[in-house]
C-alpha positions as CSV (number, residue, x, y, z in Angstrom):
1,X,45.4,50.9,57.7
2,X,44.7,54.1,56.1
3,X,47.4,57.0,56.7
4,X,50.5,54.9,57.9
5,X,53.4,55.0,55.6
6,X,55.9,52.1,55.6
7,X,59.5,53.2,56.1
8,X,62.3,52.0,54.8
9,X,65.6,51.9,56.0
10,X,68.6,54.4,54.2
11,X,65.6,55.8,52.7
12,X,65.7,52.7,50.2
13,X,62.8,52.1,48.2
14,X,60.7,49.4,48.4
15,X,61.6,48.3,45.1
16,X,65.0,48.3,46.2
17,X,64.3,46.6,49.0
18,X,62.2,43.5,47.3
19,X,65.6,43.4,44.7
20,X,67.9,43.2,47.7
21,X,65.6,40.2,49.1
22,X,65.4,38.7,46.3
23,X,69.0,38.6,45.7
24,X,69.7,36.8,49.2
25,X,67.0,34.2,48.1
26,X,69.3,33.1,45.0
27,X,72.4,33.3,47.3
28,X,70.6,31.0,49.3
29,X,69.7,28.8,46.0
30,X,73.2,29.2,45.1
31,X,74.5,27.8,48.0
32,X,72.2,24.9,48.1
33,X,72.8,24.0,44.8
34,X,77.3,24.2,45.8
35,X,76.2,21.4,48.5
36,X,74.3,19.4,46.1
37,X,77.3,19.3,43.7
38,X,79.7,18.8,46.2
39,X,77.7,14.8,47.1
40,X,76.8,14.3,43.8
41,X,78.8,11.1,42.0
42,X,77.9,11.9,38.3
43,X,80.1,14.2,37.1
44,X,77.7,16.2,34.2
45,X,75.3,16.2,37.0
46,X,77.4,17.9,39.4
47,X,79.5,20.2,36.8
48,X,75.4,21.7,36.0
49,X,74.8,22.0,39.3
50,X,77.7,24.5,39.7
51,X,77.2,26.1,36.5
52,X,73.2,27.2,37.9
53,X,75.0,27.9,41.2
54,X,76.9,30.3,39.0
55,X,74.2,31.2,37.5
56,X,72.2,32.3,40.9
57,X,75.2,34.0,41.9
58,X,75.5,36.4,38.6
59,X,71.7,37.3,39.7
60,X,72.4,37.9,42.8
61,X,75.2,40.4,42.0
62,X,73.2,42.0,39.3
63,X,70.3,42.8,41.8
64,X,72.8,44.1,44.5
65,X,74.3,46.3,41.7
66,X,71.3,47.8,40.6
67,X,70.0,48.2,44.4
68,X,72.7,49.8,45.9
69,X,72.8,50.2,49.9
């Protein structure tokens, strides 16, 4: 639709906006991947599983660092 603007809430951009989404999507991985390990029998398997939760984690911090509320 020509001539409507999106707004954006705190007068974030959208860019910061997409980084802030995407940084709940890897919480979400994160968390997912702490359930799997917490089930899972075979110790390397579950000791990798918490190491990418980790992992998902760090992103998600990073992002919400460099997209500030």
């Amino acid at each position: 639709m020509a001539g409507i603007t999106s707004w954006t809430p705190r007068g974030q951009s959208s860019l910061e906006i997409a980084g802030l989404q995407r940084a709940a999507i890897y919480r979400e991985r994160a968390a997912h991947l702490s359930v799997m390990a917490e089930v899972e029998p075979v110790g390397s398997l579950r000791t990798r599983l918490l190491e990418l939760a980790a992992d998902y984690e760090e992103l998600a911090e990073n992002l919400e660092i460099s997209s500030p509320v």
